[in-house]
Backbone as JSON, one array per atom type, in Angstrom:
{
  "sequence": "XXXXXXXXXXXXXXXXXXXXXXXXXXXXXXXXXXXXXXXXXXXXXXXXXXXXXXXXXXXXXXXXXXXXXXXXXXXXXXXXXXXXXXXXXXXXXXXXXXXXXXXXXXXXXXX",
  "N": [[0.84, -1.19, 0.0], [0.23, 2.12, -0.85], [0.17, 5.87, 0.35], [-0.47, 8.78, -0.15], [-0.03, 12.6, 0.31], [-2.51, 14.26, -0.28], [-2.64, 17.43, -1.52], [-3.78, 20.21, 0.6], [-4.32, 23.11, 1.01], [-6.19, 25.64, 2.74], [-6.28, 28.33, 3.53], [-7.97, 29.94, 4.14], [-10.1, 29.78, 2.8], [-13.66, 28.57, 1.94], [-14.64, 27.14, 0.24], [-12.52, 25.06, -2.72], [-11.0, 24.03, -5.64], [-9.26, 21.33, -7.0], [-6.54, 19.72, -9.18], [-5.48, 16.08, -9.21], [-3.44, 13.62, -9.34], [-4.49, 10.32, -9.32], [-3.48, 6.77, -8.83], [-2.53, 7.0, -11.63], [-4.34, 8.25, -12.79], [-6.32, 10.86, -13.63], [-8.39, 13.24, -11.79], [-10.73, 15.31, -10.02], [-11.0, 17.51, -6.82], [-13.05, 18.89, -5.34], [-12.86, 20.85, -2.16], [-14.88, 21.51, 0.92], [-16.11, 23.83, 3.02], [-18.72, 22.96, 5.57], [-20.52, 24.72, 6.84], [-22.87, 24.6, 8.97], [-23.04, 22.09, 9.99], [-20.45, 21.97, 10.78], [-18.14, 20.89, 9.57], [-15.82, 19.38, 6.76], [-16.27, 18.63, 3.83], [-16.19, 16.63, 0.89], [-16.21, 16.56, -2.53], [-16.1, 14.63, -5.55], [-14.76, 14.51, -9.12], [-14.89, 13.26, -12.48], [-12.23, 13.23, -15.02], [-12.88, 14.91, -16.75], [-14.31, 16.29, -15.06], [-17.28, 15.51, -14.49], [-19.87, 14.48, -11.66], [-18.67, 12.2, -9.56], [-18.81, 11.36, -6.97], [-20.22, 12.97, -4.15], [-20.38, 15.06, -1.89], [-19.03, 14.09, 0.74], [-18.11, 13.3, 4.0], [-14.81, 14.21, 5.72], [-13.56, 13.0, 7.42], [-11.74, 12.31, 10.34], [-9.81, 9.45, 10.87], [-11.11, 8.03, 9.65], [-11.21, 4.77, 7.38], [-11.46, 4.15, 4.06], [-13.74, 6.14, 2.92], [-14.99, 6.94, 0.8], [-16.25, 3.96, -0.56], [-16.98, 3.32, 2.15], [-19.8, 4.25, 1.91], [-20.53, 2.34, -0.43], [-19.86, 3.04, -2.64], [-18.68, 1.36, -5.05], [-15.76, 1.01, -7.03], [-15.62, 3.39, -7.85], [-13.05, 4.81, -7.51], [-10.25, 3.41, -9.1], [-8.77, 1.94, -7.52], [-7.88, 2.6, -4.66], [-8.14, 4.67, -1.65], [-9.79, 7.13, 0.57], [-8.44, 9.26, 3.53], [-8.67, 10.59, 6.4], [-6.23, 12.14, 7.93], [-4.92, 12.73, 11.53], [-1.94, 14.48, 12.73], [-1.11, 15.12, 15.31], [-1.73, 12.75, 16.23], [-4.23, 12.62, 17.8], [-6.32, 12.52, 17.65], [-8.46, 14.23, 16.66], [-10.57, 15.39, 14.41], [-10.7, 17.4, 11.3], [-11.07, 21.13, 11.24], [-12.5, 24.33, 10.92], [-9.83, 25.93, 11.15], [-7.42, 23.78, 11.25], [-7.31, 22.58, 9.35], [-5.5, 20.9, 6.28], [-2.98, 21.85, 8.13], [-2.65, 19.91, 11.05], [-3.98, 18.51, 10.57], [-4.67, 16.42, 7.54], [-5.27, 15.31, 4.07], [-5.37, 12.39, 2.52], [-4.58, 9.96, 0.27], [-4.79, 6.36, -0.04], [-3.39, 4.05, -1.54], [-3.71, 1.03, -3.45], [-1.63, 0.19, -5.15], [1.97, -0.22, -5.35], [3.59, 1.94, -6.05]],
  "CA": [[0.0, 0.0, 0.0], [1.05, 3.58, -0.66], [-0.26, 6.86, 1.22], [0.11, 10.23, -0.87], [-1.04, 13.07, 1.12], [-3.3, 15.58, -0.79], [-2.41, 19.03, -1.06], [-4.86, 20.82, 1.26], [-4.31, 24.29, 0.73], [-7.52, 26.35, 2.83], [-5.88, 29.74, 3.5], [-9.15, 30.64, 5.17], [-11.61, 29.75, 1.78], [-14.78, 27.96, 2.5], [-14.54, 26.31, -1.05], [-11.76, 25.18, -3.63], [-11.27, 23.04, -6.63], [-8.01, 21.2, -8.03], [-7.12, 18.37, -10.13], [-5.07, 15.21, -8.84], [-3.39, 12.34, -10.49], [-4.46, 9.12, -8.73], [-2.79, 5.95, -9.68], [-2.72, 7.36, -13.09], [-6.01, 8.96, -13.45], [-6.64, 12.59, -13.36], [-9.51, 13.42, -10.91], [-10.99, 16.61, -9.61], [-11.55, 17.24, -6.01], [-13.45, 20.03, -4.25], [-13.21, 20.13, -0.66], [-15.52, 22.82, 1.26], [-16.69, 23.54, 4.75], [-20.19, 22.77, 5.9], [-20.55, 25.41, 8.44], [-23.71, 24.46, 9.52], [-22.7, 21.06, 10.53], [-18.99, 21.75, 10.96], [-17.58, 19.3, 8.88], [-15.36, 19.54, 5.3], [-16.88, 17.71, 2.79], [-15.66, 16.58, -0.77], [-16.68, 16.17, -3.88], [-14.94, 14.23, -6.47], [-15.07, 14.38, -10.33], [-13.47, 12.72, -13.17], [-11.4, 14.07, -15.56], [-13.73, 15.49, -17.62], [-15.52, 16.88, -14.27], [-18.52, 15.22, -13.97], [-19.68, 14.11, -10.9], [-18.58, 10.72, -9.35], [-19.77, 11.72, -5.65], [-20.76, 14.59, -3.71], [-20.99, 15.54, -0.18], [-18.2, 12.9, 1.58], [-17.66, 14.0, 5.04], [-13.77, 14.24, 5.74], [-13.41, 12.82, 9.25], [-10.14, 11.79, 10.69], [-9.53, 7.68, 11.1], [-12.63, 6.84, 8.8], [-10.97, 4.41, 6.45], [-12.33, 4.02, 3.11], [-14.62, 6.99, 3.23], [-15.98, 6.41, -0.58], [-16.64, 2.69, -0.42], [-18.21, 2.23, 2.75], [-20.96, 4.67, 1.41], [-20.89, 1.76, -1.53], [-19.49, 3.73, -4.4], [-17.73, 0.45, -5.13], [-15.15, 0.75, -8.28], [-15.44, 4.74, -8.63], [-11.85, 4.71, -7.55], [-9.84, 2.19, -9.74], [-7.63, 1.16, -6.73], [-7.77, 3.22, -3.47], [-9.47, 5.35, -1.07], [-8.77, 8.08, 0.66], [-8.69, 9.13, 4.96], [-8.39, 11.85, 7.06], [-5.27, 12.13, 9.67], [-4.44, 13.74, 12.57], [-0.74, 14.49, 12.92], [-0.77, 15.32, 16.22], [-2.3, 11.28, 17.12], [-5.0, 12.7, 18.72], [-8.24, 12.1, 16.75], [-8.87, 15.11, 16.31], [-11.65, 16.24, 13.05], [-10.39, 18.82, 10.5], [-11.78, 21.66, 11.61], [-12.32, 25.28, 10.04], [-8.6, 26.03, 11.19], [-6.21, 23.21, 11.03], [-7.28, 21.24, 7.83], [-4.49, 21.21, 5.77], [-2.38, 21.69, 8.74], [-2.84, 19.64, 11.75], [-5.05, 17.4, 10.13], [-4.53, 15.92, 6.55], [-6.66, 14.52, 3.47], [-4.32, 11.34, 1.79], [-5.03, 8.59, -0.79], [-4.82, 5.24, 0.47], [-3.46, 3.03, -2.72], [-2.78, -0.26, -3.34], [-0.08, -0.06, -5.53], [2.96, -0.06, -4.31], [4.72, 2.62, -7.34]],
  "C": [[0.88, 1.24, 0.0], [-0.35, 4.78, -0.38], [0.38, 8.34, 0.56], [-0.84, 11.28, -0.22], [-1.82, 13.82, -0.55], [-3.2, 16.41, -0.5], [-3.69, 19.6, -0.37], [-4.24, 22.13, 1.53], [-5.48, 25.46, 1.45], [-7.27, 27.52, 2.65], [-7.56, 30.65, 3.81], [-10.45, 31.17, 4.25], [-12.5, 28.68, 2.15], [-14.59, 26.64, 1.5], [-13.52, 26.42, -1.82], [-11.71, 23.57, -4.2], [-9.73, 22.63, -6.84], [-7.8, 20.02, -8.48], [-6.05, 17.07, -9.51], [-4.94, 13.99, -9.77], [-3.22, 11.12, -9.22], [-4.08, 8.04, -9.16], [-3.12, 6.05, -11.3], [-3.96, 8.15, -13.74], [-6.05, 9.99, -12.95], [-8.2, 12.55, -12.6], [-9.65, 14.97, -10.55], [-11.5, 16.79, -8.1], [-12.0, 18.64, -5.47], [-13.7, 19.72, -2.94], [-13.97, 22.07, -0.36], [-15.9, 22.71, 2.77], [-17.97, 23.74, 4.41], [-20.44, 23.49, 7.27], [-22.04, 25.13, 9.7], [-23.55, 22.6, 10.36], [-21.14, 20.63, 10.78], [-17.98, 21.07, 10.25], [-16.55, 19.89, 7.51], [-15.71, 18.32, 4.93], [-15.74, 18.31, 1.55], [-16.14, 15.7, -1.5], [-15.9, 15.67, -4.69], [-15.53, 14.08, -7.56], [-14.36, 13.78, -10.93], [-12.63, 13.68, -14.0], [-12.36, 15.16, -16.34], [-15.13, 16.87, -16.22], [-16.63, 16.51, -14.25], [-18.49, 14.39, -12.93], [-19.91, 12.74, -10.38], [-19.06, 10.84, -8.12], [-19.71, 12.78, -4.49], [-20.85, 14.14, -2.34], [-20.3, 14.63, 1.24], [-17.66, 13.55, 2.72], [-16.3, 13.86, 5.36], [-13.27, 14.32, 7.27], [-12.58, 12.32, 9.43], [-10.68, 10.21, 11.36], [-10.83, 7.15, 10.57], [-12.07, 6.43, 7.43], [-12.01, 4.24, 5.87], [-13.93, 5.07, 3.38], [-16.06, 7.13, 2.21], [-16.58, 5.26, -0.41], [-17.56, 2.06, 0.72], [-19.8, 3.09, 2.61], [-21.55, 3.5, 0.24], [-20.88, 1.75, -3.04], [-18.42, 2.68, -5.0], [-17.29, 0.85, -6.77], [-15.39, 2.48, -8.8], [-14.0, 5.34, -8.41], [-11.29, 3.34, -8.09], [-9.14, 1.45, -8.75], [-7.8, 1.55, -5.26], [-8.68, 4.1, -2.8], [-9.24, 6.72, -0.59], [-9.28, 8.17, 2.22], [-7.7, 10.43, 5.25], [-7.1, 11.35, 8.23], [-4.95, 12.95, 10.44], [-3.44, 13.74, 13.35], [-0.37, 14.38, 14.29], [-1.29, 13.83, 17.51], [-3.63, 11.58, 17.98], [-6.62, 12.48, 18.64], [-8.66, 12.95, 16.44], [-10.12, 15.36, 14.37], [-10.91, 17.14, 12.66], [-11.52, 19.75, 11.35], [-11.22, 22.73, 10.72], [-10.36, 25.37, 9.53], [-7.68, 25.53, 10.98], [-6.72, 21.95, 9.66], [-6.06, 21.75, 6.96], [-3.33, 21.57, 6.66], [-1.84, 20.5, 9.91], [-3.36, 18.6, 11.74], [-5.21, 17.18, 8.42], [-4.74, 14.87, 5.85], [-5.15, 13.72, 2.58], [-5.06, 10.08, 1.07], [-4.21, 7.58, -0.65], [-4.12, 4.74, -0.94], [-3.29, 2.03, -2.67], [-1.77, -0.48, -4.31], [0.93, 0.8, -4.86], [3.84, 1.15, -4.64], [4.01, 4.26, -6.68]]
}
């Protein structure tokens, strides 16, 4: 298995878009805050941008975050999971996502 983080970039925007190459496949991911329920959610598209699934809550130590919703095979290989650097369990929150707490793609290849 390999573990690539994801750039998480917030700089104190609610919403942003960028594109990612997952074991070989170009993808699109928007991540956003849900202020009303606290949370960052993400959306993922394919290359072309249309949407593969919407609204994935981005909670620290919830492997496989796509799949166990059942979106089986909309990633060709991997998944993706929230961590929290500091071991503590912590949730992204407004402030330390992309710091403190970081979004990574699970793979199973090894390259």
């Amino acid at each position: 298995m390999n573990l690539k983080e994801i750039p998480v970039v917030i700089a104190k925007q609610t919403r942003y878009q960028f594109s990612v190459l997952l074991d070989g496949v170009r993808y699109y991911v928007e991540i956003y805050y849900n202020k009303r329920v606290d949370t960052w959610m993400m959306n993922l598209k394919d290359a072309t941008q249309a949407a593969i699934v919407y609204g994935i809550p981005l909670l620290t130590n919830v492997i496989n975050p796509i799949t166990r919703f059942k979106f089986v095979g909309v990633l060709q290989f991997g998944d993706f999971t929230v961590l929290d650097a500091l071991g503590l369990g912590a949730d992204a929150t407004f402030f330390n996502f992309g710091q403190d707490v970081s979004l990574f793609y699970l793979s199973i290849n090894d390259g």
